[in-house]
Structures are given as C-alpha cells and as structure tokens.
Kinemage of the C-alpha trace (Angstrom):
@kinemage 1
@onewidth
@group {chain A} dominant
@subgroup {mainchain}
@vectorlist {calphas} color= white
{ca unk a 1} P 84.557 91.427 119.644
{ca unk a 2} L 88.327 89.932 120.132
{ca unk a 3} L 91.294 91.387 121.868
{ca unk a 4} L 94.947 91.151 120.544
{ca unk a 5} L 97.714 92.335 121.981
{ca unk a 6} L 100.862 94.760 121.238
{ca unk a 7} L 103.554 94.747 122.468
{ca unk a 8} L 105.507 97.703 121.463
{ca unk a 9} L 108.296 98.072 123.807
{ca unk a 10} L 110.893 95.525 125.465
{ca unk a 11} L 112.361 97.874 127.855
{ca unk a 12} L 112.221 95.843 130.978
{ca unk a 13} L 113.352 95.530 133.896
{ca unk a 14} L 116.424 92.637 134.259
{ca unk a 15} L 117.547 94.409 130.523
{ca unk a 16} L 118.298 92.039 127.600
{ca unk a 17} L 119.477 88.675 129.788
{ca unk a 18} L 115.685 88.668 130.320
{ca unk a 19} L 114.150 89.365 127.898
{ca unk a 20} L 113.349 86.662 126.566
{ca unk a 21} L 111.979 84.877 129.861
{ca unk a 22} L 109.909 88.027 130.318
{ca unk a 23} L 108.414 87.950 126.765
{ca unk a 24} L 107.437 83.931 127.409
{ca unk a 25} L 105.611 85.394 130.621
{ca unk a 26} L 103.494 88.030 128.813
{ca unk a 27} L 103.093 85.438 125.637
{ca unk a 28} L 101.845 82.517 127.724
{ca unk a 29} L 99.620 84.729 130.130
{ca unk a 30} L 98.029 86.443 126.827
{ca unk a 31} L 96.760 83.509 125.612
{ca unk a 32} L 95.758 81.999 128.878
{ca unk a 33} L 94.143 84.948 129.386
{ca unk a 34} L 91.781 84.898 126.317
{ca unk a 35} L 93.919 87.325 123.669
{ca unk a 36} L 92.937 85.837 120.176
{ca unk a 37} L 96.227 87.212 118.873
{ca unk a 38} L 99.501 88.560 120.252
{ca unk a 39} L 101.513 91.430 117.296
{ca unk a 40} L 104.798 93.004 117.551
{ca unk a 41} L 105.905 96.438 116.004
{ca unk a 42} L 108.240 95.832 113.079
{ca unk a 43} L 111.015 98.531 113.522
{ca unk a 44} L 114.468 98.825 114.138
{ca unk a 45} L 114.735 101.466 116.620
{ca unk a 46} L 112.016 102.779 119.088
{ca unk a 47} L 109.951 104.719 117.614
{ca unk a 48} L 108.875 108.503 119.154
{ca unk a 49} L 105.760 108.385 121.302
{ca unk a 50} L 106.630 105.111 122.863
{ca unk a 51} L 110.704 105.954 123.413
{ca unk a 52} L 113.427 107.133 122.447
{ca unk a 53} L 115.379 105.074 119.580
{ca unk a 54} L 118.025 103.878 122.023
{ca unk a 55} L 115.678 102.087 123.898
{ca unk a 56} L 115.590 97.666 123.130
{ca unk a 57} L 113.668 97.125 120.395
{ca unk a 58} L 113.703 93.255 118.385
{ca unk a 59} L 113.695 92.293 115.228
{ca unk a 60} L 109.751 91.432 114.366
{ca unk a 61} L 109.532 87.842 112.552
{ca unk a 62} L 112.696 86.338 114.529
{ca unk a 63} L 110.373 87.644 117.655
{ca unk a 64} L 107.059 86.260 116.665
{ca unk a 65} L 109.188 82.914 115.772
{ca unk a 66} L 109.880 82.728 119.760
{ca unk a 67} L 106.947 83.682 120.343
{ca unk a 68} L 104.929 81.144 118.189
{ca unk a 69} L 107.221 78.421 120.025
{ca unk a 70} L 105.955 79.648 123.464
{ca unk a 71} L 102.207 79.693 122.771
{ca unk a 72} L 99.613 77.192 120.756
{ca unk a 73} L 96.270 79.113 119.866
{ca unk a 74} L 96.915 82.896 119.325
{ca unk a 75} L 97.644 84.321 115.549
{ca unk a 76} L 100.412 85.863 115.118
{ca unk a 77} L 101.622 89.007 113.082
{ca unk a 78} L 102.939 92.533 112.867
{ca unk a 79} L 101.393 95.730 113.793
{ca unk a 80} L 102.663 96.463 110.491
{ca unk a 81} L 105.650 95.979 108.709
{ca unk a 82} L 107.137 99.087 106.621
{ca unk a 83} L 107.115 97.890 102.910
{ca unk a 84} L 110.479 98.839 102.222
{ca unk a 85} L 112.121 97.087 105.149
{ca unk a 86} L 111.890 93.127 102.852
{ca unk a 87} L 111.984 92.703 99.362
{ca unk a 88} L 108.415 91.366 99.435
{ca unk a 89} L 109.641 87.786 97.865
{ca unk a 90} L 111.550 87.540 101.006
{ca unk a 91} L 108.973 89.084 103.483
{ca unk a 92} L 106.611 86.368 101.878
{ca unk a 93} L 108.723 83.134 103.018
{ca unk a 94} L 109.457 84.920 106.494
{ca unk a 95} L 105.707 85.057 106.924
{ca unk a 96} L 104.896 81.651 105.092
{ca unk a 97} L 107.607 80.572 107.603
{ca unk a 98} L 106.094 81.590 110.604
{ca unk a 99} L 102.853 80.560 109.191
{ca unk a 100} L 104.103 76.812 108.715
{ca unk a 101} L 105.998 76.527 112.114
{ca unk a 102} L 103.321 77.895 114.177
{ca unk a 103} L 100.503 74.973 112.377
{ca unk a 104} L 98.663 77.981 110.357
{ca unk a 105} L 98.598 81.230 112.955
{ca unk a 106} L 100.427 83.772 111.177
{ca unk a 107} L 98.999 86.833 109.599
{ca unk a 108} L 100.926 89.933 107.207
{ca unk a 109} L 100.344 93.077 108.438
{ca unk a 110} L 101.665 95.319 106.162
{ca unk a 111} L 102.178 99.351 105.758
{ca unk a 112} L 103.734 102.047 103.382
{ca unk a 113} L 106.388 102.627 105.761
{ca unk a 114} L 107.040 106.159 107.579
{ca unk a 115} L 109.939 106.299 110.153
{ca unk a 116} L 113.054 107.900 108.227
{ca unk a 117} L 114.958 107.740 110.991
{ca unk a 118} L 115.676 104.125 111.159
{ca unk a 119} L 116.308 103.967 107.281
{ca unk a 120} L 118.608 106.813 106.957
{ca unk a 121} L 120.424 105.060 110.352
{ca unk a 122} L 120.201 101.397 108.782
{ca unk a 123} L 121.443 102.681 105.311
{ca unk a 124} L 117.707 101.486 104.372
{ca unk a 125} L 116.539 103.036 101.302
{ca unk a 126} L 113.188 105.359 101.635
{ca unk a 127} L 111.780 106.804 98.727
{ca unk a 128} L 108.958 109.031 98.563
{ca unk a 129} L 105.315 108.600 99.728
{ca unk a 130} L 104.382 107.776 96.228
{ca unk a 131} L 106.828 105.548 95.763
{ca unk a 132} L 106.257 103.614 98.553
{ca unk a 133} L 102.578 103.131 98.135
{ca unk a 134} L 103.451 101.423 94.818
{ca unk a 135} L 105.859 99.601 96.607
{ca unk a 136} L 103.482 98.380 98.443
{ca unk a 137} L 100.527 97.485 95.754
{ca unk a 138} L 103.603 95.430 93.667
{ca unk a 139} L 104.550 93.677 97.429
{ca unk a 140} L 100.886 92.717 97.748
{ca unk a 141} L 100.474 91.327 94.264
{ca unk a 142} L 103.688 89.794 94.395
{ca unk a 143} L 102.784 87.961 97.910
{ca unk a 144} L 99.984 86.830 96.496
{ca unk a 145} L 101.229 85.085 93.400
{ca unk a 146} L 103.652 83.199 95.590
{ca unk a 147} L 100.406 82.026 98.090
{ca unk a 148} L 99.046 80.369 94.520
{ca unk a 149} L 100.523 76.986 94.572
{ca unk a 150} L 99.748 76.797 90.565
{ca unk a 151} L 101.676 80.231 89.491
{ca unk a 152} L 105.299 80.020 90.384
{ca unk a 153} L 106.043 81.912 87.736
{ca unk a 154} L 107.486 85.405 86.740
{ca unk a 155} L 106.668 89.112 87.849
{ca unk a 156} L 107.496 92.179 86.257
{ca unk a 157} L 106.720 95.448 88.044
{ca unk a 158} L 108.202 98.967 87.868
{ca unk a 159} L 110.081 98.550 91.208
{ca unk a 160} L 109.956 94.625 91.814
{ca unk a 161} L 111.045 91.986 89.276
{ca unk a 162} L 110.900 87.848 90.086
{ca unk a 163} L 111.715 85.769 87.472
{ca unk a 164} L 110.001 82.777 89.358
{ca unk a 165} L 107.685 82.998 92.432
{ca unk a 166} L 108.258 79.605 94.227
{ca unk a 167} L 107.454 79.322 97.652
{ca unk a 168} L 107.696 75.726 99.044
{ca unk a 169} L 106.193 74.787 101.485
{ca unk a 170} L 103.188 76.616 100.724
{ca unk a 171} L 101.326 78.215 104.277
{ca unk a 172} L 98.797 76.126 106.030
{ca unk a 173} L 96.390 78.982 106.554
{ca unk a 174} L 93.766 78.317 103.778
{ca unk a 175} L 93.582 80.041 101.455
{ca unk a 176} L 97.096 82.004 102.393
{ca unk a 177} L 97.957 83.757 105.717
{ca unk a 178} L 95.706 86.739 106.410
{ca unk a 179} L 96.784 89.994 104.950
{ca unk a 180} L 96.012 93.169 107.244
{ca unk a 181} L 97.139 96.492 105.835
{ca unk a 182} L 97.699 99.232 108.275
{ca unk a 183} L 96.582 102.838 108.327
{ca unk a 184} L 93.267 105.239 107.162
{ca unk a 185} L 95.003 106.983 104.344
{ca unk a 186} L 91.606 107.626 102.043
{ca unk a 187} L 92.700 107.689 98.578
{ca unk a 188} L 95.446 105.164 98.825
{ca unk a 189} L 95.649 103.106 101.834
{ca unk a 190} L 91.989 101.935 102.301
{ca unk a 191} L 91.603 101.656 98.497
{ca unk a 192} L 94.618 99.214 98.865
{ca unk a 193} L 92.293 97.409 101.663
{ca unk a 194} L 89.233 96.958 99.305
{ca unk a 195} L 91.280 95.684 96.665
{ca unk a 196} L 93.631 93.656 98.308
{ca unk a 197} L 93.729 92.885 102.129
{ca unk a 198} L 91.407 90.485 104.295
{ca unk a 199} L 91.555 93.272 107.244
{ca unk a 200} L 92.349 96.635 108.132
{ca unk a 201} L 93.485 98.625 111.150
{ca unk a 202} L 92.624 101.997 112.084
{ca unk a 203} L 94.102 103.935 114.830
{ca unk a 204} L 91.184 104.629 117.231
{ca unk a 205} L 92.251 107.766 119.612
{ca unk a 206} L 90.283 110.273 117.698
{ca unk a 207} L 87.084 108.535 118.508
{ca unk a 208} L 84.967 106.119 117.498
{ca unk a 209} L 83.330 108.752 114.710
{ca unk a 210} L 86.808 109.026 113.062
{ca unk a 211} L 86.323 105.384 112.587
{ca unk a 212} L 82.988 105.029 111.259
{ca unk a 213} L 84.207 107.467 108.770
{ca unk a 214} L 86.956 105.958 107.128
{ca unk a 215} L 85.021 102.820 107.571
{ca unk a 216} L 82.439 104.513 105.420
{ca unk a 217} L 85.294 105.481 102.977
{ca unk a 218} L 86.612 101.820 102.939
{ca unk a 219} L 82.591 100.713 101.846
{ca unk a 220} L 83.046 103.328 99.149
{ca unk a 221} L 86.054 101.846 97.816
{ca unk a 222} L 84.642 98.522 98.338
{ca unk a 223} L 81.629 98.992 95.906
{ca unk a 224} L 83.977 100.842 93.209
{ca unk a 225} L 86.115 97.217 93.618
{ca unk a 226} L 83.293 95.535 93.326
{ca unk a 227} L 84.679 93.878 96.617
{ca unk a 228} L 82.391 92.437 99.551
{ca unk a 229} L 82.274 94.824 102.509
{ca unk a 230} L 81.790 92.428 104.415
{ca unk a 231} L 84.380 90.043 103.842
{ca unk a 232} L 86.915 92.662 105.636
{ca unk a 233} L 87.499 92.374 109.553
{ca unk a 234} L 87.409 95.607 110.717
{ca unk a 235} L 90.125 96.234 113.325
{ca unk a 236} L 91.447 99.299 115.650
{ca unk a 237} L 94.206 100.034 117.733
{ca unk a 238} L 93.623 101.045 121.318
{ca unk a 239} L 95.698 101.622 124.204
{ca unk a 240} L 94.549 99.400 127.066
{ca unk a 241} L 94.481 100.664 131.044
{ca unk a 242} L 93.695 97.648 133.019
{ca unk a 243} L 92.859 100.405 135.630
{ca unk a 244} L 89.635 101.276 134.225
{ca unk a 245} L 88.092 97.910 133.072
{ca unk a 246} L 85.150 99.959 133.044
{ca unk a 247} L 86.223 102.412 130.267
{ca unk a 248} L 87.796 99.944 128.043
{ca unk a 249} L 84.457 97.925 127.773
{ca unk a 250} L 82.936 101.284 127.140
{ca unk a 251} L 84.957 102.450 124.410
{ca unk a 252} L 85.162 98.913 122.870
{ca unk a 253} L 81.268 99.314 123.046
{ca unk a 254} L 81.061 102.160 120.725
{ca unk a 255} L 83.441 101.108 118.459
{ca unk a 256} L 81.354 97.859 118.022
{ca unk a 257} L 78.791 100.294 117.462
{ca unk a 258} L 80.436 101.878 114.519
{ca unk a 259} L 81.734 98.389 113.033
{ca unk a 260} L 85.318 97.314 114.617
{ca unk a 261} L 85.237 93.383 115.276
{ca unk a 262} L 88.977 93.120 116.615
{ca unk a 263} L 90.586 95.718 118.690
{ca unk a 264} L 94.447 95.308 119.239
{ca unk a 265} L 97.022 97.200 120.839
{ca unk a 266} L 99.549 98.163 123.839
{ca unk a 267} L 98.746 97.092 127.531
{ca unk a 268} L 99.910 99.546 129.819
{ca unk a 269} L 102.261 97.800 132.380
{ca unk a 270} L 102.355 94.960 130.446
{ca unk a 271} L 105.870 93.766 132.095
{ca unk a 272} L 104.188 93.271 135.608
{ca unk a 273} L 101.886 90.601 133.991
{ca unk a 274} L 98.603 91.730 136.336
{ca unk a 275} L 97.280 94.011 133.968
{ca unk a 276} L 96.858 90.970 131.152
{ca unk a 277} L 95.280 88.813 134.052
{ca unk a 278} L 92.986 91.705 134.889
{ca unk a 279} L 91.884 92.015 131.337
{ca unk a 280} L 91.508 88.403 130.858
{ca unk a 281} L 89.095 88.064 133.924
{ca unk a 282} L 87.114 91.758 133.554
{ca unk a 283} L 87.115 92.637 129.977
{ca unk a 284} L 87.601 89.979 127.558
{ca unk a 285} L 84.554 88.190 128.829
{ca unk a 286} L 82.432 91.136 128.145
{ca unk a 287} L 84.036 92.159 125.058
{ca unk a 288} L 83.489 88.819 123.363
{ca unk a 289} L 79.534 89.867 123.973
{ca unk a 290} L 79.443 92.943 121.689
C-alpha cells in the first residue's frame, strides 16, 4: 500500500511571510520520508470542517508548481478540483503544465464541485448537481482529446465547445497524466470512474465496509463498461494521527483487506514536521507490506 499526503490547510504559524519556507519543509520531509505523492485541496476559501473561510488558503496548481520545484520523486495533484472552477481546455494545459515541469509527476484529480460558498463569493458560476456532473463527463472527454497528440481537432458539447484541441507540449506521463475522480456518488460519480478515470478516491471515515461497498458498485459499473476492474487504483482518504502509529497500520490493514492500494490524506500537526518523520520511520514501512 502507498501513502500520499494532504495538505489541506496553510494556517501556520509565522502567517503568509512563511509560508512558503514552511510548505518546502513539509514538501521535502514528505518525500524523504517515503510519501509516494504529496495533493493539495483546490478551493478558494477554507472550507467548513477544516476552518473557517477566512483562514489562508492557496491557489492549487500555482501551489503544486512550487511544490514540484521543491521535490524530485513524489506525484503530484489535487484532492480534487471542482469542475466548474477551469474551463476544462484550460484546466488541461495547467495540469499538462505541471506535468511537463515536474519530468512526468502530475496527476488530475477531478470532482463535480460542491462548495457554493466560494462561487457565489468569487462571482463563480454553480449550476445544479445535474449540470455539473455533465460538466464534468464533457471536461473529461474534452481532456482527453487534447492528451491525443493525433486529434487536435474540434469539440462540440452541450456546455463546452473547442473549435481546436491543441495542447503543445504534450505531457510526459505516458499515456497522459493520471486522471483520479473524486467521490462515491453510485449512479453518477463511480460510473464516471469505470468509464473514464485511471483511479478513484473514496472518503474512508465510515469504515472500511462503506468502502468495499462502493468498491463493489464501481465493479458493477465496470462490467456494464466493459472496463477492467482492475486497471483502477483504488484509493481512500484518511486522516492520519502520528500518535497512534499503531491504529493507522490497523485501519490501513483493513482497508487493504477490502481493496484500497493508496491511502491519502491530512497529517495532523503537519506544520511541526515530527509527525511526517514519525510516519516515515513507523508506518510507511509497514504499510508498503500490505
């Protein structure tokens, strides 16, 4: 099993003049440490449950773009970005981007969208539910034209239209960066997975049995897409405690049992850098045995 890690807030100590010394520190350690990949939240304000939206939140890909320049082995990505934040042609070359400039580590994580908050505040526009899920489908099709070197040409949706899809350079990640879409939504989201996505993440608090279920309802849409299972990672977001090594191996245990091969999330602490050192040495080592 492989650890990533999220970083979800930037609310440190020293305040913005150090922020960006602090987020080289946790970067650096991370992948010193043995993280396989380092993600970032892609919102504008804080979102509830981790802050309140005052608190300092960064922009996602201009982050990861630092970030890539402080570290040389861990992938790269958002834990997800909304689908109506980027036109997707745009969100495409921002990823491609990163993907290029970091020699091949970037991934798309990529979501329907839900905090209202930010949009209304932003002037960003948020349709409905259904909307945005075909928002998303079009963004995925449309990224994937423009990772096809030999079809730079036009796309007519309902919401999107590109009257050429040229992306130069193309990413070095063969065959395109890897696409992650975010969420256990069974009649959309995970259908969206089978058809479309080399990963999915699902949010692991409820237990690993609330997994294996919608990892049973991902199969299902798998064989209706005639798609390989088995050619999805199966990933879940935890919350890590460095102060019970014990109980993270445990729970990472049983969701190996159930089928997760990546968990990723927030690392309580993380500004004091121990914690990642702590997981590094006591957890990582026996996660990477499951």
């Amino acid at each position: 099993m492989k650890v990533g890690l999220q970083i979800p807030y930037f609310t440190w100590p020293g305040g913005p003049p150090e922020l960006g010394s602090k987020l080289s520190e946790i970067a650096k350690t991370a992948e010193g440490a043995g993280f396989d990949s380092l993600w970032v939240m892609d919102h504008y304000f804080q979102i509830p449950g981790v802050g309140t939206p005052e608190m300092d939140m960064l922009e996602a890909y201009t982050t990861l773009g630092f970030i890539a320049g402080q570290t040389k082995r861990v992938s790269l990505g958002t834990l997800v970005t909304g689908v109506t934040y980027r036109h997707p042609g745009i969100l495409a070359k921002q990823v491609t981007t990163l993907d290029v400039l970091s020699g091949g580590r970037a991934w798309l994580g990529i979501g329907a969208a839900w905090f209202e908050q930010e949009h209304v505040g932003l002037g960003v526009p948020f349709p409905a539910l259904k909307e945005r899920f075909q928002r998303l489908e079009e963004a995925l099709q449309i990224t994937k034209q423009m990772w096809t070197s030999d079809n730079n040409g036009a796309y007519e949706g309902k919401h999107y239209q590109l009257a050429q899809t040229l992306n130069v350079p193309q990413a070095l990640s063969n065959p395109h960066p890897r696409i992650m879409i975010g969420g256990g939504g069974e009649k959309k989201t995970l259908k969206l997975v089978a058809k479309y996505a080399d990963a999915c993440n699902i949010f692991s608090m409820a237990g690993p049995e609330f997994v294996k279920l919608k990892l049973d309802v991902l199969r299902e849409h798998c064989e209706r897409e005639g798609r390989d299972y088995n050619e999805i990672e199966k990933t879940a977001y935890v919350i890590m405690n460095a102060g019970n090594a014990a109980g993270m191996i445990d729970t990472f245990g049983k969701l190996a049992d159930v089928g997760i091969q990546t968990v990723m999330g927030a690392v309580a602490n993380v500004e004091t850098i121990e914690p990642l050192e702590i997981i590094g040495r006591d957890v990582i080592p026996q996660a990477a045995k499951l």
